[in-house]
C-alpha positions, 0 to 999 in steps of 0.5 A, a space after each residue: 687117728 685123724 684122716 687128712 685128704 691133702 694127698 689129692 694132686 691139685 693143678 697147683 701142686 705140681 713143680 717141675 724141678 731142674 731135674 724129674 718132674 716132682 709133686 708137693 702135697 700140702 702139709 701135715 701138721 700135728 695138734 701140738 706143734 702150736 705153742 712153743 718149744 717143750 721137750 715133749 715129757 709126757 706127751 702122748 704119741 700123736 697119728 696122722 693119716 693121709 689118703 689120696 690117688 695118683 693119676 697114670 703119669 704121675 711124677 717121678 716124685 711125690 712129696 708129702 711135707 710134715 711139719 715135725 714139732 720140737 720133742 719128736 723121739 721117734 717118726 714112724 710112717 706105714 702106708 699101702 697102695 691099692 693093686 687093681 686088676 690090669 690088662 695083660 701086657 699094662 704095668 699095675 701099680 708100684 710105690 716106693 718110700 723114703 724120707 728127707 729131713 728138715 735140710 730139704 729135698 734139693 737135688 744132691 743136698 743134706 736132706 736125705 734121712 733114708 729110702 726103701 723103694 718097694 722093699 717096706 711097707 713102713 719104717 721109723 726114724 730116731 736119733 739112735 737108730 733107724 730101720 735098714 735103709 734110713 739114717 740115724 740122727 736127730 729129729 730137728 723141727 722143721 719141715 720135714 718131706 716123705 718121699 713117694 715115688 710111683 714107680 709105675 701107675 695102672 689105668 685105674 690110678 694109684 691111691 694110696 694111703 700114708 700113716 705117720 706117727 710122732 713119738 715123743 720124749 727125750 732122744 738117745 745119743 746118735 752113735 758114731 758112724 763106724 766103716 770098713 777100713 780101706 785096706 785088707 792084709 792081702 798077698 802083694 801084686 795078685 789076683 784078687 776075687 770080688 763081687 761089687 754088687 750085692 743087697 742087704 736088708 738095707 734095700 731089697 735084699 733077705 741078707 744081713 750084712 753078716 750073712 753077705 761076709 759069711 758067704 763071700 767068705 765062703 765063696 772064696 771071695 778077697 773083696 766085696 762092695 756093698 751096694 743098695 738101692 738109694 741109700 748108705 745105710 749099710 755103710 755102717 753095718 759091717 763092723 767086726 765083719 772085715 778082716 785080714 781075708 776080706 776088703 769090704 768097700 761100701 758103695 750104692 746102687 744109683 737106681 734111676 727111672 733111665 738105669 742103674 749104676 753102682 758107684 763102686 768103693 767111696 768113702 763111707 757114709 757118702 750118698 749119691 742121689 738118684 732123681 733124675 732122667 737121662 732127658 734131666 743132663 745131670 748124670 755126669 755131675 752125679 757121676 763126678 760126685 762119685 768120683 769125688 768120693 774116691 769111687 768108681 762109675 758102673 753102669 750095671 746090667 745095661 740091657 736089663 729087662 726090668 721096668 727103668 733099668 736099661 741104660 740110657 745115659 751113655 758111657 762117657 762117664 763110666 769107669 766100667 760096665 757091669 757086663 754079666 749080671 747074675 745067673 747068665 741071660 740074654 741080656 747079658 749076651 746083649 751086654 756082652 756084645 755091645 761091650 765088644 763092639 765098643 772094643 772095636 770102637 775104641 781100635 779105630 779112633 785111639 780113644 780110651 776103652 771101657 773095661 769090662 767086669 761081672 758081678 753076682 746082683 744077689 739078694 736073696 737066698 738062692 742068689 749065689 754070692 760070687 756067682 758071677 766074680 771078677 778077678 782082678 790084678 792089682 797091686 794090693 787088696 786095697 781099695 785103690 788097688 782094686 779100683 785101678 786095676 779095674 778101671 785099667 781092665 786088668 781083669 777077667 769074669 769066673 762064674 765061681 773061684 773054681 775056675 782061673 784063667 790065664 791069658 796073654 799075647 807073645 810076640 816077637 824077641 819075648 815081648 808079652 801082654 797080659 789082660 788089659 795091656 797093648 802088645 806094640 807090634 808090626 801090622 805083620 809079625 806074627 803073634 801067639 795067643 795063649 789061653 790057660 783055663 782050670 775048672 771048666 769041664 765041658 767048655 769050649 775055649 775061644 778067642 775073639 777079635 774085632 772080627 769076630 770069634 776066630 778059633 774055638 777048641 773044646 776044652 779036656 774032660 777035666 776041664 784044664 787046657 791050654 788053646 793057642 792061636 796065631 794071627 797079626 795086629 794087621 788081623 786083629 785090632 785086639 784079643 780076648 778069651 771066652 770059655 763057655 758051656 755048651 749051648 743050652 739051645 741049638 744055633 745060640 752060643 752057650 752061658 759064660 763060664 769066663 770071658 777076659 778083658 782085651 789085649 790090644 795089639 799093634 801101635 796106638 795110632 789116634 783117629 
């Protein structure tokens, strides 16, 4: 093993991109790549190590170049990071790891061979397989870049060290990429269940993919997505897991320094890039980039309180907002009423509104899978199916397959919305709003408009009611449902148990 000591950051390293600030090393070259091409027979596996230390302020990205000789079967790369002592209330050090191949490290390009964030301290790379997180395929020579990313730098700096091995021989052949299908047998126009934010062992998460279906199985769930940090790994991780009862959709958490978004059911095996900040105005190209993919665009848990994950790109990209994320917190109270106040937004200008949905963000054992779902009407458990009713906000958010809710507005000579939909009625005839709820014992029911909470009832001991109001669109720019638990602290609502998109009532009338 050999040390090298071009890790150290140098004034002349640093190259401001036309996204995030990034930091290029100097190469790491091996003994034997000199000398020309040879199909490595009997070479021996060759080790380098390379040590240095990030300043507070660092970049978003530090790449460390690696020049890959011909013959390479295998890149295998470990490293660890010094964790100092910080002052209460100071981030300390975190560093995540990925890759790029020969193509490059250019913003949206080919390059990407695969990212782990913090979740592995090492990794390895062949033509027939590859750690969860990174991508399969040939080692081609060429300049090849490991990706550092300082998440967060203590006072003290962040010194790292990175160790890259070369294996060499013949490569295996690269398998053929197998997705889920983009369809599941289903039961017609009807409610389904889903939850489009999860992890595997292909970011952060403790699941395999197998353990992810049996639980959502189990969950009594019609559809997932699948959605890791940074990478498609997984894409390719679920076959013989679909079936006739479960639509897989394979997606990616796009996890930036100014928020994360899921991209919610593109084509298998596409990979949407992250680097990049709000300051950077390249979300909305990223975002088409999804949409291109035949996905949809999520911001999720948009008041996060986690380093880097509270929304800041704005929503006129979004398709819809990820409103309740896991267990219910603050935060997503916060969630919640922000999204309301877009609501109201959209009743005074005309201009389209954002639907709302809920998902579980599980990782780990005890991460309820479907905890929470969002249940949506769609005309088929397709991808295409599920994604436009949601983009169209036909749906509400369960805490479990135990609870079902039905909601809708009635107005005059039998005419009737449902979630997501607009009853066209006069500023003063009167309307009724209806409220059919299973499995939640011990809620209260209520009703909400651009006004506020208007009537709340608490729902029968068995936890199946019916609630009923009436108002005018003269009163109410629109209507939805909540059903919550009683509070946890007095003179602060309680948890979510179900909440409904909007009705909107009245004529559409554009500011």
């Amino acid at each position: 093993m050999t040390e090298n000591g071009s890790g150290s950051i140098g004034r002349r390293g640093l190259i401001v991109t036309g996204a995030a600030a990034a930091l290029t090393l100097g190469t790491v070259n091996f003994a034997n790549a000199e000398g020309g091409a040879n199909t490595g027979t009997g070479r021996a596996d060759e080790t380098k190590t390379v040590r240095g230390t990030l300043p507070p302020g660092a970049p978003d990205f530090v790449y460390l170049p690696l020049e890959v000789p011909d013959g390479v079967r295998e890149l295998a790369v470990s490293y660890s990071y010094e964790k100092p002592p910080v002052p209460t209330g100071t981030q300390g050090n975190a560093l995540d790891i990925g890759i790029f191949d020969e193509r490059g490290t250019a913003l949206g390009g080919a390059g990407f061979r695969g990212w782990s964030g913090g979740a592995r301290t090492e990794f390895f790379v062949r033509a027939d397989d590859a750690t969860p997180g990174y991508l399969p395929g040939p080692l081609r020579a060429g300049t090849w870049h490991i990706a550092l990313g300082p998440y967060t730098v203590a006072p003290q700096g962040l010194a790292y060290t990175v160790t890259i091995t070369l294996k060499y021989g013949a490569p295996s052949p690269t398998p053929k990429p197998v997705y889920p299908p983009p369809r599941a047998k289903g039961r017609g126009r009807a409610w389904y269940r889903g939850d489009c934010h999860l992890h595997s062992v292909h970011s952060d998460g403790g699941r395999t993919p197998d353990r992810i279906a049996a639980l959502a199985r189990a969950a009594g769930l019609d559809f997932i997505n699948t959605s890791e940090h940074n990478t498609s790994s997984a894409h390719r991780a679920w076959q013989g897991l679909w079936g006739d009862d479960l639509l897989i959709m394979t997606g990616e958490e796009i996890t930036t320094r100014n928020g994360h978004v899921v991209a919610l059911g593109m084509e298998g095996g596409t990979f949407v890039d992250w680097r990049y900040r709000a300051r950077d105005n390249r979300f909305g190209h990223f975002a088409r980039e999804v949409h291109r993919a035949g996905g949809i665009v999520v911001p999720a848990h948009p008041h996060a309180t986690c380093v880097g994950c509270n929304w800041k790109f704005g929503f006129g990209d979004a398709d819809a907002v990820e409103v309740w994320n896991g267990p219910y917190t603050p935060d997503d109270e916060v969630s919640l009423l922000e999204w309301d106040n877009s609501l109201a937004l959209s009743a005074r200008s005309g201009r389209p509104w954002l639907p709302a949905m809920g998902n579980s963000d599980a990782h780990r054992d005890p991460d309820r899978v479907g905890g929470p779902q969002t249940v949506v009407l769609a005309d088929d458990l397709t991808r295409e199916a599920i994604q436009a009713g949601l983009k169209a906000g036909r749906s509400y958010v369960a805490e479990s397959a135990a609870v079902s809710v039905s909601f809708s507005v009635i107005g005059g000579h039998g005419r009737h919305a449902g979630i997501g939909e607009r009853l066209r009625a006069e500023p003063d005839e009167p309307v009724t709003a209806r409220l059919e709820v299973t499995g939640a014992p011990g809620c209260t029911a209520s009703f909400v408009t651009d006004q506020g909470t208007r009537y709340t009832t608490q729902l029968p001991a068995s936890g199946t009611g019916t609630a009923q109001w009436r108002t005018t669109p003269a009163n109410a720019a629109y209507i939805r449902a909540e059903v919550r638990h009683a509070p946890a602290v007095q003179g602060f609502p309680g948890p979510l148990t179900a909440f409904t998109n909007p009705v909107f009532l009245g004529d559409h009338h554009p500011a």
